[in-house]
Biopython code that builds the backbone (N, CA, C, O; Angstrom):
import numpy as np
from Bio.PDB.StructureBuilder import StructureBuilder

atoms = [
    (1, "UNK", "N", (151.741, 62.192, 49.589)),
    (1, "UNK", "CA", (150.904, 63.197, 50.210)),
    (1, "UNK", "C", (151.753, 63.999, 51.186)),
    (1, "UNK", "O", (152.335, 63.254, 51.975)),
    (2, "UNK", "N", (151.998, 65.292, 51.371)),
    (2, "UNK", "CA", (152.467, 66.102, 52.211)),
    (2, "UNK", "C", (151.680, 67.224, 53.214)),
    (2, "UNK", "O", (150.919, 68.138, 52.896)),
    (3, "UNK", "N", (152.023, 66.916, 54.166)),
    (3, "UNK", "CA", (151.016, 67.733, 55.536)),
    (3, "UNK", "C", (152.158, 68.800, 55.673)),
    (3, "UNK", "O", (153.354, 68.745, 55.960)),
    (4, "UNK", "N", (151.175, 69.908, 55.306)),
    (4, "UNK", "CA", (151.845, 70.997, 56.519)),
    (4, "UNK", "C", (152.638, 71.987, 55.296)),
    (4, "UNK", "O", (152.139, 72.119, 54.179)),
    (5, "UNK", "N", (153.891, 72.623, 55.683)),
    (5, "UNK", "CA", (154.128, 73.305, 54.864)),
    (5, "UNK", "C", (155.778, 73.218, 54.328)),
    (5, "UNK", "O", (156.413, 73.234, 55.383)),
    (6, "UNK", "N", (156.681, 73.140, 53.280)),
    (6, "UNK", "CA", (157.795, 72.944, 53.437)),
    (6, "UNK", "C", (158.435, 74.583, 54.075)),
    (6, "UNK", "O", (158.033, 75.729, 54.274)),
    (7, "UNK", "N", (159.660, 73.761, 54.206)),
    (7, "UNK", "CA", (160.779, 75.368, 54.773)),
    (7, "UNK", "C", (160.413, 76.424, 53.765)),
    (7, "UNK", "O", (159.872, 77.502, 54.012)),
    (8, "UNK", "N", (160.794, 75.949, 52.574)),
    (8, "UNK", "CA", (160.405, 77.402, 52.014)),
    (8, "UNK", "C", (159.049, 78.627, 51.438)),
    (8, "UNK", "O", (159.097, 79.615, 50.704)),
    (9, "UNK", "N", (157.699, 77.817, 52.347)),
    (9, "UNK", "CA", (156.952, 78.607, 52.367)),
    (9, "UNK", "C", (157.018, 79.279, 53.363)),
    (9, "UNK", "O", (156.245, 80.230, 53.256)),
    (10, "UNK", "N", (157.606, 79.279, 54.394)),
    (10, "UNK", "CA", (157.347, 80.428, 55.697)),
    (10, "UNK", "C", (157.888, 81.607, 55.220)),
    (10, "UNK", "O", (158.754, 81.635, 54.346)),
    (11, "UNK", "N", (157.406, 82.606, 55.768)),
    (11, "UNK", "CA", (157.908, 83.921, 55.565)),
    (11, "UNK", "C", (158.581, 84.579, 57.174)),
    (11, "UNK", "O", (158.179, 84.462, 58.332)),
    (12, "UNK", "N", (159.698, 85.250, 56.597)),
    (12, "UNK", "CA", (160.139, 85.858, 57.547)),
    (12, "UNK", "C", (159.164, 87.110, 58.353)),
    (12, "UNK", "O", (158.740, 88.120, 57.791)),
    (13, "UNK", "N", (159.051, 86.920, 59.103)),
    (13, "UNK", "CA", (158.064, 87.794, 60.271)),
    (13, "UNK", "C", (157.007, 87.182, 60.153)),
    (13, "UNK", "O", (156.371, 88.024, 60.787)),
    (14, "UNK", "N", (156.075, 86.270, 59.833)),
    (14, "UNK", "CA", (154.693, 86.159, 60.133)),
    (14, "UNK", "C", (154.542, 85.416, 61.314)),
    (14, "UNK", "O", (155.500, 84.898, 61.887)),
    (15, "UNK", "N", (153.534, 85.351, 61.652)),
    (15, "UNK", "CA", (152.681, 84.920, 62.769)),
    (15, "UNK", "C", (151.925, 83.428, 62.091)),
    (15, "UNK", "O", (151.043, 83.426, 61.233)),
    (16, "UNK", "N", (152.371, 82.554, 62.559)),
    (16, "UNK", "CA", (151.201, 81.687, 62.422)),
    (16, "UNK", "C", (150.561, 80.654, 63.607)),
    (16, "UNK", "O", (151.095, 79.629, 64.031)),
    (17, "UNK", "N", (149.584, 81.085, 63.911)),
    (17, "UNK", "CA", (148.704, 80.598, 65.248)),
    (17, "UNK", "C", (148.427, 79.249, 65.324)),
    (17, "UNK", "O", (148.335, 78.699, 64.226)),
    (18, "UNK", "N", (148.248, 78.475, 66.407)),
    (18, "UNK", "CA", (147.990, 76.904, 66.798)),
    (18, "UNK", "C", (146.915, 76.998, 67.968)),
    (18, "UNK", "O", (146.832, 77.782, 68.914)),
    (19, "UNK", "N", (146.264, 76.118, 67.644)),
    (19, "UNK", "CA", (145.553, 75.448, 68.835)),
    (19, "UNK", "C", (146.401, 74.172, 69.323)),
    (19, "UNK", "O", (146.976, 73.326, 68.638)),
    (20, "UNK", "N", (146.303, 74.293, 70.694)),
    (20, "UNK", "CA", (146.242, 75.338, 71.681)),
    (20, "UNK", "C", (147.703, 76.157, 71.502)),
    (20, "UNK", "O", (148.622, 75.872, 70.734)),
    (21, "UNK", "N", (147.647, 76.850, 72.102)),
    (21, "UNK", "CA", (149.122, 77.608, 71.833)),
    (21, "UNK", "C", (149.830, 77.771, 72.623)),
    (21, "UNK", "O", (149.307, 77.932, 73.725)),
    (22, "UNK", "N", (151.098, 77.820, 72.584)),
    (22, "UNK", "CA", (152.086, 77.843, 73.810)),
    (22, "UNK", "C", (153.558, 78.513, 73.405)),
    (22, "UNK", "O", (154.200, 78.157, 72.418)),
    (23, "UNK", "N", (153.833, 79.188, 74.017)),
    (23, "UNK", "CA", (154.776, 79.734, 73.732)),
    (23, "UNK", "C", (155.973, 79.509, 74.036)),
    (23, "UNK", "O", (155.969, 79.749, 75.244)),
    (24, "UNK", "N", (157.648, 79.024, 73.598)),
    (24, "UNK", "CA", (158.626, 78.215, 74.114)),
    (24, "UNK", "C", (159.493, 79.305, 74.756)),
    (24, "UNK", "O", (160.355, 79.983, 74.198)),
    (25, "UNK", "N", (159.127, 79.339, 75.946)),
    (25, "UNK", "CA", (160.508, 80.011, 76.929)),
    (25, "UNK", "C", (161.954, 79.646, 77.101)),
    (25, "UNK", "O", (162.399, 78.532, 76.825)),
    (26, "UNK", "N", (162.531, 80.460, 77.483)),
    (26, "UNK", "CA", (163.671, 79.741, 77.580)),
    (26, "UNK", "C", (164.199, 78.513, 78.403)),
    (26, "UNK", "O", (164.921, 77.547, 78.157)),
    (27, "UNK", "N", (163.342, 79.104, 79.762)),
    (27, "UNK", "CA", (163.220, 77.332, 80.547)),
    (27, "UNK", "C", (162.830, 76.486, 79.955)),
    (27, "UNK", "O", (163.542, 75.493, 80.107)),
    (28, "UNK", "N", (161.778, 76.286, 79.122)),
    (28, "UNK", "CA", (161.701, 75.481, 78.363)),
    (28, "UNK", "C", (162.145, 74.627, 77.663)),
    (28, "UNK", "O", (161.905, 73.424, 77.558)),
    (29, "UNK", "N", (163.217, 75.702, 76.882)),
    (29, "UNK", "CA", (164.566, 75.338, 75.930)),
    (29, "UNK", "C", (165.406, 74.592, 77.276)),
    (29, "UNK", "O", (165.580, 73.384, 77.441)),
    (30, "UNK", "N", (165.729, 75.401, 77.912)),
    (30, "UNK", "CA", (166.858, 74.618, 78.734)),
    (30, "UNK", "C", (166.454, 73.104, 79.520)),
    (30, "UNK", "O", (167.221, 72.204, 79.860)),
    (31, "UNK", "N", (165.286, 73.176, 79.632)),
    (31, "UNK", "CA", (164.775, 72.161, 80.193)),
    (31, "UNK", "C", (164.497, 70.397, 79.409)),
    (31, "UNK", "O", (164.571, 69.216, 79.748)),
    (32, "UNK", "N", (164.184, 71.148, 78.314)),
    (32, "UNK", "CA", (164.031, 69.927, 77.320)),
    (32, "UNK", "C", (165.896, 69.672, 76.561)),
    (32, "UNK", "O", (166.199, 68.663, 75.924)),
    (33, "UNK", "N", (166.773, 70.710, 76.819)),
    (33, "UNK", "CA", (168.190, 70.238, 76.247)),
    (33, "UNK", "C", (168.576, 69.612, 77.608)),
    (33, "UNK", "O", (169.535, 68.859, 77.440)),
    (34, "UNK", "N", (168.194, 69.654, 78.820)),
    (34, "UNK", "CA", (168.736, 69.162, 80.107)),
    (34, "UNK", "C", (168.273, 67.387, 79.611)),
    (34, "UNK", "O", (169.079, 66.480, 79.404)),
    (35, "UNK", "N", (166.983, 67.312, 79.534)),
    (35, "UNK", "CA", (166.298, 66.086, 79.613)),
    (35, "UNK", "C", (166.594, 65.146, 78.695)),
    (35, "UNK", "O", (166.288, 63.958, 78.799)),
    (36, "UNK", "N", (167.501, 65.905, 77.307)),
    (36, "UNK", "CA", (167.588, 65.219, 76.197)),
    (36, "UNK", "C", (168.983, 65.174, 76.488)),
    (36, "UNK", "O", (169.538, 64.194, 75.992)),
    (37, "UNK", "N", (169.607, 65.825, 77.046)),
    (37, "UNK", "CA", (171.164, 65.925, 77.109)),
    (37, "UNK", "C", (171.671, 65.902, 75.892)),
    (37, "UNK", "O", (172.365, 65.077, 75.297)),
    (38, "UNK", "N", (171.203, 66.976, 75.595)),
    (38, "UNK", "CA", (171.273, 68.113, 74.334)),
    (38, "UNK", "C", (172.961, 69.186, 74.946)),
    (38, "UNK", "O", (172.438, 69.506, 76.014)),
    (39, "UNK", "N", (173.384, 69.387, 74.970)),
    (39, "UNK", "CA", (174.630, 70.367, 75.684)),
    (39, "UNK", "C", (175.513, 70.863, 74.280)),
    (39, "UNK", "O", (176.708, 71.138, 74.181)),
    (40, "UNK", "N", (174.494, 70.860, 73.314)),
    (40, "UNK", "CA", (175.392, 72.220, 72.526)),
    (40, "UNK", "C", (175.326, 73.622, 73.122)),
    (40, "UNK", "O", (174.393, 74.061, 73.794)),
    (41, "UNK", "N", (176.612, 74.361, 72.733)),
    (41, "UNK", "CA", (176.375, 75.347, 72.948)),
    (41, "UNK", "C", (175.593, 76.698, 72.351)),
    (41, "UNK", "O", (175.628, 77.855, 72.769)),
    (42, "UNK", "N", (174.797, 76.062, 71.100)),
    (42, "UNK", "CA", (174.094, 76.736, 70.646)),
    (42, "UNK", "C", (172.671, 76.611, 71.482)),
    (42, "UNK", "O", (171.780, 77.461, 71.478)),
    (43, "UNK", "N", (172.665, 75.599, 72.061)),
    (43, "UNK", "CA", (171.282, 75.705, 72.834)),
    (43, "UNK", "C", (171.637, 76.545, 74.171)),
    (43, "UNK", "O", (170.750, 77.170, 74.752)),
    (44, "UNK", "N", (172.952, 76.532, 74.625)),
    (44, "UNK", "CA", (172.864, 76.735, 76.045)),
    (44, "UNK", "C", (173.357, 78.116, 76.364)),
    (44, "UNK", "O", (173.113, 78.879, 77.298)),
    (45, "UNK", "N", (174.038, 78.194, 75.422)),
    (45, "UNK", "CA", (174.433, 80.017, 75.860)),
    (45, "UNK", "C", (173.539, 80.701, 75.502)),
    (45, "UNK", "O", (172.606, 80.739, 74.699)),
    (46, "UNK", "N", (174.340, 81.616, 76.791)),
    (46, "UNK", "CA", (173.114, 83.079, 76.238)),
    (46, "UNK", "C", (173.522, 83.946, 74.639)),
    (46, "UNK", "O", (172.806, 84.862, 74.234)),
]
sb = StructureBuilder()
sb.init_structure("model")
sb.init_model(0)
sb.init_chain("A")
sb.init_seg("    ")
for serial, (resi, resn, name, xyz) in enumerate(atoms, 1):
    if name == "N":
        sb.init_residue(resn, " ", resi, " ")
    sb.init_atom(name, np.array(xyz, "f"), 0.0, 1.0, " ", f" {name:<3s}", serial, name[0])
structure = sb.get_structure()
C-alpha cells in the first residue's frame, strides 16, 4: 500500500496546500541544520 505521492508525480510550479500550513523560512532551515548539526554547505550558504 502506498500513501501520498511518488517524486515523479509532482509538477514543477504547483501549489499543493496542507492543513495546517506553515511555511519553511530560512530560520527555520538554519535552525533545524543547527539542532541536527547538519553543516553542509548546501544548507548553510546563502
Amino acid at each position: 500500500m502506498q500513501f501520498g505521492r511518488t517524486f515523479e508525480e509532482f509538477e514543477v510550479g504547483a501549489v499543493y496546500k496542507h492543513w495546517p500550513g506553515k511555511t519553511v523560512t530560512e530560520y527555520d532551515d538554519h535552525l533545524f541544520c543547527l539542532l541536527t548539526m547538519n553543516h553542509h554547505p548546501l544548507h548553510m550558504d546563502s
